[in-house]
Structures are given as C-alpha cells and as structure tokens.
N, C-alpha and C positions, 0 to 999 in steps of 0.2 A: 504494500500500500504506500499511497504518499503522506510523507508525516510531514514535513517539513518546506514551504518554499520563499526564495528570496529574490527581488527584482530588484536590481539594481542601473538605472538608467535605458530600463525599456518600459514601453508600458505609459499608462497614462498615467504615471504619477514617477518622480527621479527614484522614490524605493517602496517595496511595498513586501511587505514579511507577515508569512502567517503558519500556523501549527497547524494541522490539521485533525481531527475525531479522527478514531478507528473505524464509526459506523456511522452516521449519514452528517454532513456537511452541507448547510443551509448559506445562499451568498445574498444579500441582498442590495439596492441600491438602485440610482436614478441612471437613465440609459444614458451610454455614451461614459463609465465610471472605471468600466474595465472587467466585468461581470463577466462578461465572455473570452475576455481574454485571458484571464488566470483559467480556464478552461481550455482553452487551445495552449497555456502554456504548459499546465498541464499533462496535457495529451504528448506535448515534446520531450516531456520527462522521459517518459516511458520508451518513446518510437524515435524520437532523434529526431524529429521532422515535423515541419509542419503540415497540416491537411492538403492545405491548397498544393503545397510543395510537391506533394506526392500526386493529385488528381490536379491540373492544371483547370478541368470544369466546373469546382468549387469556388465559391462568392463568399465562404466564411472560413477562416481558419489561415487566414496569411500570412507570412514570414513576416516574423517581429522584426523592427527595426528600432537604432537607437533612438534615442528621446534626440540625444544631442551627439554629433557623429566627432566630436572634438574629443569626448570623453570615450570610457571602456563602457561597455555594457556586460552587466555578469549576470547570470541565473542560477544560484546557487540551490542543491535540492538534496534533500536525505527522503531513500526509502527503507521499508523495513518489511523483511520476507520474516518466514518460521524460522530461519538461520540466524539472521543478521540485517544489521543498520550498514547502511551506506552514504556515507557524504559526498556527493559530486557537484562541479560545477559545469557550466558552460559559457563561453563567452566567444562575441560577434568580432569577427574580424571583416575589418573594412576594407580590405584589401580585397578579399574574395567575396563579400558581401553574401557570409554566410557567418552560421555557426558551428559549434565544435564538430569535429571529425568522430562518428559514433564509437571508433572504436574508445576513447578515452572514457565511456559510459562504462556503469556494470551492469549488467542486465539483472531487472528484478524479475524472479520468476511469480507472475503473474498474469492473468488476462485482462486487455482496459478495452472498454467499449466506449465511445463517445457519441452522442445521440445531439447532434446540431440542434437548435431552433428551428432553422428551413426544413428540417426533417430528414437531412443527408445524416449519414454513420459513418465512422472512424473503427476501426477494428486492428488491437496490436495485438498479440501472445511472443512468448519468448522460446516457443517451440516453435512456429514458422516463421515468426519476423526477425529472433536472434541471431546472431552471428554462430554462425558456424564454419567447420574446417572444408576446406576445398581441395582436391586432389591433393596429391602426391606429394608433393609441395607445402601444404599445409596453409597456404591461404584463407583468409577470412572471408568469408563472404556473406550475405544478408538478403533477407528479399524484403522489401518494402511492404509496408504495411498497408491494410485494404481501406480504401478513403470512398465511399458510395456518394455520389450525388443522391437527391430524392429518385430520379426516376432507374438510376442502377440498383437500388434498394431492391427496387419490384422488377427490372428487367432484365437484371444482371447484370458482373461484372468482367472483362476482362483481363488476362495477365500475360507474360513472357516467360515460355519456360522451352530452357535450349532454343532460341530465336523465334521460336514456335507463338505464334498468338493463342490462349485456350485459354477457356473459361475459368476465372478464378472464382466463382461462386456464378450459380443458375439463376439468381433470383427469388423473390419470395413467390412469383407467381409459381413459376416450374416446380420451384421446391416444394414448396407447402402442399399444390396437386401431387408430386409423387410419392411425398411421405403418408396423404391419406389414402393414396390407393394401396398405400403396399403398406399400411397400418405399422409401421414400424415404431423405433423406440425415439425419431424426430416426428413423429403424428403426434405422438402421449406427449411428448415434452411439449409443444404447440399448445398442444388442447392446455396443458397444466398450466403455460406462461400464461393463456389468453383470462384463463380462471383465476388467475394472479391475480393479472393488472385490472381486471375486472371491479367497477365500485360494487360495493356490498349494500347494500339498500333493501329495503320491504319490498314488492311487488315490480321490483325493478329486474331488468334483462340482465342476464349474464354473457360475457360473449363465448360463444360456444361454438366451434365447426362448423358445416354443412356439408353438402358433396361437393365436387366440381362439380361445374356447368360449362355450358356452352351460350356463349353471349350474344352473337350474330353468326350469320352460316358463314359468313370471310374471315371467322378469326378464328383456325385450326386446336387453339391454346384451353384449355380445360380451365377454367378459370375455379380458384378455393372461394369458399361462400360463406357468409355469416347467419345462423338461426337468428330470428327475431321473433320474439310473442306477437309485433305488432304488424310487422310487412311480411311475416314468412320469410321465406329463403334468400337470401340477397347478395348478388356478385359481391366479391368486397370490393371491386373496380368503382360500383354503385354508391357504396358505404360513405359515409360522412367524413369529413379532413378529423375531427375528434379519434374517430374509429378507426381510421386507419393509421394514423401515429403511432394511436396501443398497437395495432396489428403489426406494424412494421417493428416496431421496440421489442415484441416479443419474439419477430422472427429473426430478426439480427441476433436477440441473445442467445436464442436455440441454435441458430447457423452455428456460431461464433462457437460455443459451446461446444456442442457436437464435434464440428470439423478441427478444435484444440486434441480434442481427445482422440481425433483416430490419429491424427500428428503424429502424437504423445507415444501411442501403441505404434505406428510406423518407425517410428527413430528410436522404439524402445527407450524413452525418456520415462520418467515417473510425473504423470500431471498434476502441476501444482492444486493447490485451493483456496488461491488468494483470486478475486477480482474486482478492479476498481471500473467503478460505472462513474464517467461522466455526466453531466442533462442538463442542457442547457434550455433555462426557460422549460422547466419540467411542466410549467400546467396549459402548455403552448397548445389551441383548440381545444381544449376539454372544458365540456361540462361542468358548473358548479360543484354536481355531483360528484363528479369523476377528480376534480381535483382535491376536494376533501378526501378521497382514498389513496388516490395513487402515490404518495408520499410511503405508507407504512406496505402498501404493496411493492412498493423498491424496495425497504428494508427488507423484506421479508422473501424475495425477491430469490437472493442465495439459495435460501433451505429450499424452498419450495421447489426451486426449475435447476438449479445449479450442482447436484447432489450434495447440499449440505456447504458449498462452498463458503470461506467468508469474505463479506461484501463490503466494501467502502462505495459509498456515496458522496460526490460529491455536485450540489445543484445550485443553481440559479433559478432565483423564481421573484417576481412581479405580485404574486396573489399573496393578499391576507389571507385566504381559504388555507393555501395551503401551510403557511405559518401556524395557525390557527389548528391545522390538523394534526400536526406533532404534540401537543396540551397531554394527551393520556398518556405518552410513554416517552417524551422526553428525557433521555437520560445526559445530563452534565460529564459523565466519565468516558462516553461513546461519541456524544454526540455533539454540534456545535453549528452557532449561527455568526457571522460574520457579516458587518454592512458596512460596502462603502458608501462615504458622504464627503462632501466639499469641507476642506478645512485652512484656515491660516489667510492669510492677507499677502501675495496674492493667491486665492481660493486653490488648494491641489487636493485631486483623490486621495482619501486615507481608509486604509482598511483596518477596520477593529473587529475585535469578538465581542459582542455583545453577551449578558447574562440574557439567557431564554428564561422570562418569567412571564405565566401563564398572564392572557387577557380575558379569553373566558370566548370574545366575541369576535369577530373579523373588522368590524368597525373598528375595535378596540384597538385593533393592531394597525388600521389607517393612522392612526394615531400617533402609533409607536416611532422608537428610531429607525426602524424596516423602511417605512415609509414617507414619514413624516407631515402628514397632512395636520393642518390645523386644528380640523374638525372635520368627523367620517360623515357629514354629508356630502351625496354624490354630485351636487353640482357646484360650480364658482361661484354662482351667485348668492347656493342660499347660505355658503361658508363666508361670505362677505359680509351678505347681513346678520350672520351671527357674528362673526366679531366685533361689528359695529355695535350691536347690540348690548357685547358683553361690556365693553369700553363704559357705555352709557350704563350699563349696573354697577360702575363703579364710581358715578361722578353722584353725588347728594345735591347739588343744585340744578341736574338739568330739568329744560323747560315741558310742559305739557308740550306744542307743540313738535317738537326736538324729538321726544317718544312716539308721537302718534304716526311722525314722517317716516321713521324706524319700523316701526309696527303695522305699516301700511306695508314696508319693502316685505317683512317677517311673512305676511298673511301670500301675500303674492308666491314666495317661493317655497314656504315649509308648508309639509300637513299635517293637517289640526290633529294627527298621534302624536305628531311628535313631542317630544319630554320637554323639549325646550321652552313650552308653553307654558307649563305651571308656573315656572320661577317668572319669567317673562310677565304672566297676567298679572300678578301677582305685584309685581312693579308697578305696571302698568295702571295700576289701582289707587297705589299709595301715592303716585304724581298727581293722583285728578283725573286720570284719562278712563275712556270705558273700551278694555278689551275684545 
C-alpha cells in the first residue's frame, strides 16, 4: 500500500505531504486544488508512468511538470508490503523532460486499479507490469501498464507482444458475454462484484446479470444484460451512465483480478494480497442512493470479490452523501479524510487531515471544512439572505422597516419548513413587524 507521499515543486501547490490510512482514504476540496492529481501521482508511485504517458488517447492523467523549471522537482514516497517499508524518490529532469528511470523504483508487490472521473481505468500489478529478467543476458525489461480510455473499457484493449499487435484485454463487452456463457469462476466473480457495489435499500433493484442479447440484426456481438424489476431485461449498452460506471468498476476489478492470478500461476510467482484502489470523484453519476453505499461497498470490496484480499482506498469525492456515509464505521486507526483548501497571502493549496467527526446530516457536512459553505441551503440567494438576516439578529437597534425589507427577500427564497423561521418570527415580532 501507499503510506507515505511528498511533493515537492510539482503540483499545485510548491509542497504538499500526506500519511496515508491503511483502509479507505477520503480527499476533499474545491476543483482545480489538486484532488486529482495526488491520484494520478499516485498511480506513478506504483507504475513509473503516467496514464496519458502510456495511452497517448487519455485527456486525464498527464505528465506532471514543474511548478517552476528553475528549481528541482522531487516526489518523494514510502510503501509498505507484508515484508517491508520502502523509501523512494523520484525527480524531473529537465533535460529529458521526464522522470526517474523505473529501474531506481522497488517494486511493491501489489495490485493498483485507478478508476478516472471520465470513466477511463488504469491497471498496474507487479507480476505483468514489473521488471523482469530478459534472455541470456539478463536484461531488464517491463511491459507497460494497461491505461483504458472509456470506450477500450467496453471494447477493448490492444498491446505489442514480439512486434505482434494482440489483444491485451477483450473488453467488458466480449468478456463478460463469455464468462456467462461458459458460467465460469469470472461469471460468479461479476455477479458477486455487481452484488457488491450494489446500494442496499428496501424494495430497491439489485444489479444482477441477465443473458446476452442480440441488439440489432448488424451487430454480430452478444451483448451482457442487466435484470430490472422495473424494465425487465436491458442491454447494458441501454443502461444509464450511473449503471454503467458500477458495471464497468466491477469488471475492471474482476478482469484485473483474474488475469493477476493466472500471471501469478504462469511465472509460478506467489500472488500477492495487497490492492490499492484508486477513485476519483467516486460518487461521479450515481444516485443519491447509490452514493450513500458505495463508499462501504469499496471497503468491503477486498473480502467480498478479491478473495479476502487487503484493500486500500484511496478517493476523491465532491458529495456530502458520501462523507456522511462513512458516520457508522468510521474508524481513526484505518481510516482518514484529508481536505485541500486555499491558504496564506498569496492564497496556495494546503492539504490537511482533518479529524472525521460525525455530522449526523449531509447539510451538516455542507457546512463543514469538506466543503465549506456558509449555510447548507441549496441556493445563492437564499444563503444571502440568511446571512443578511443573521447580521441583523445581531444588531439591537435595527429598524422595522430594515427587517420587513429582509423578511420580504426570506419569504421569496426559503420555505415556510424551514427552521430558520422560528428564530426569525420571532425577531421579527419583538421589532414591531408582523411575520
């Protein structure tokens, strides 16, 4: 896993140092702070590369460059296998207008999955993307690790083996139709991810298989399907951007999964059971519902699809849902939330750990340093006139008229639930005015 990482003049801010949880890892922060980018650096930890570097088709995951090309730029990172801790650095030479040469890395035996915002995946393991020895000679060599755009996710991917062009993965369409025809042990892992990531709810759908289908008579391709209580059977082609995100998360992990292991059993290696999950922007198209679960169905994520493996989490996420959704099992010795926010004169990203203590409500956590809103009403206007409003519950001489002009904006934007009214009439009473 990644315990440790340090930036040093890359990045949007000149340093930015953070510890990481052993079990899930919360980023938060206002866009444009660097959220995504300690995820893509990340991801460099592990694979020496960045996304874009390797898929040239990628629009997320770009080769860091220095803040200021005067100075060094270092990235300094420790991880930590069942063996041992390892301290390594890397740093940007401008000359070649790259970074370190992978061999100076040490390879953590792990698996890292990275799940973009766009919806593209990253896939590294240390059975097919580590160095390894080469003929006779004893040369190093390495094969690049798998960077999916969104639509190679579902239609596959290509690679280079012996100069040869060939398939470095089929796709989730191909694959998914062949694992449930031949009901194998990637069907059951499928069905069990999708029962995973699945929200748990009263009278609500679970996402559960269906057969192939056949879409139109010109598309020879047996398309996998998803049950519904509500529309019956339905292409996943068909299926909602919500739906198909889980679907695709769960089949990258099963691919990923699977094809480490028969690796593993090919090169006679022993596979590890360490895997660090990436997510950026984890509650990206999901359902209110769906994001109040899928938090604790990543953590759980490991045991369930992974046999037993242990998970690190590391996410970015936008949603007080999903803040909010961590409350029952929060644990401080696993786990941890981190927010960056504007700091110092002139204003630079800083990233802290925040203590996670409980809000109870998702408003509550609008509130909070996650986010930082004034006040968790959802529009500008009526957050305006409450503050106006509160300023004036603090002044003892303002005028009847001065409230009633207040209390005219209040009636316009708030509704008569909300709480803010009691205290409010209540004023509004004691000035002279009528509510």
């Amino acid at each position: 896993m990644l315990e440790y990482l340090k930036l040093e003049n890359v990045g949007p801010a000149p340093a930015m140092e953070v510890e990481f949880a052993p079990r899930v890892n919360l980023i938060t922060g206002d866009n444009g702070l660097g959220k995504s980018f300690l995820l893509d650096t990340a991801w460099w930890v592990f694979s020496a590369a960045w996304p874009a570097e390797v898929n040239p088709a990628m629009t997320t995951g770009l080769v860091a460059r220095p803040r200021d090309r005067s100075r060094s730029s270092i990235i300094r990172f420790r991880t930590h296998s069942a063996d041992e801790k390892v301290d390594s650095e890397g740093t940007y030479s401008r000359r070649d207008e790259a970074w370190t040469d992978r061999e100076s890395f040490s390879m953590t035996p792990c698996l890292v999955v990275y799940a973009h915002a766009d919806g593209s995946f990253s896939v590294w393991d240390v059975v097919r993307n580590g160095w390894m020895r080469k003929g006779n000679g004893g040369m190093l060599s390495s094969k690049p690790p798998y960077v999916f755009t969104e639509s190679e996710v579902w239609d596959g991917l290509k690679g280079v083996v012996d100069g040869r062009v060939v398939p470095a993965c089929n796709g989730l369409l191909r694959d998914w139709s062949s694992w449930i025809k031949a009901k194998d042990v990637q069907s059951k892992a499928m069905a069990q991810a999708l029962r995973t990531l699945s929200p748990d709810w009263e009278h609500g759908d679970r996402l559960e298989p269906g057969s192939p289908m056949r879409v139109t008579v010109d598309d020879a391709r047996d398309i996998p399907s998803i049950q519904t209580s509500h529309a019956g059977t339905v292409p996943i082609l068909h299926a909602s951007s919500g739906i198909r995100r889980v679907v695709a998360l769960a089949y990258v992990l099963t691919w990923a999964w699977s094809e480490y292991r028969i690796a593993a059993d090919l090169r006679g290696v022993e596979a590890v059971r360490q895997v660090t999950l990436l997510f950026d922007e984890v509650e990206s198209h999901l359902h209110p519902r769906w994001q109040r679960s899928i938090l604790k169905a990543l953590r759980d994520v490991g045991k369930e699809l992974l046999d037993g493996a242990e998970l690190q989490l590391i996410a970015s996420t936008h949603s007080p849902l999903v803040l909010a959704s961590a409350e029952p099992w929060f644990d401080p010795k696993q786990d941890a939330w981190f927010d960056l926010d504007l700091d110092g004169d002139p204003p630079e990203a800083k990233l802290s750990r925040r203590p996670y203590t409980p809000r109870g409500t998702p408003g509550a956590w609008l509130t909070s340093e996650a986010f930082d809103l004034a006040t968790e009403r959802g529009s500008i206007e009526a957050e305006r006139a409450i503050l106006r409003a509160r300023e004036l519950l603090k002044q003892s001489d303002a005028s009847v008229d001065e409230v009633m002009e207040v209390h005219k904006e209040l009636r316009r934007v708030l509704p008569d639930v909300d709480r803010f009214w009691v205290r409010w009439n209540a004023f509004v009473e004691d000035r002279g005015g009528t509510p």
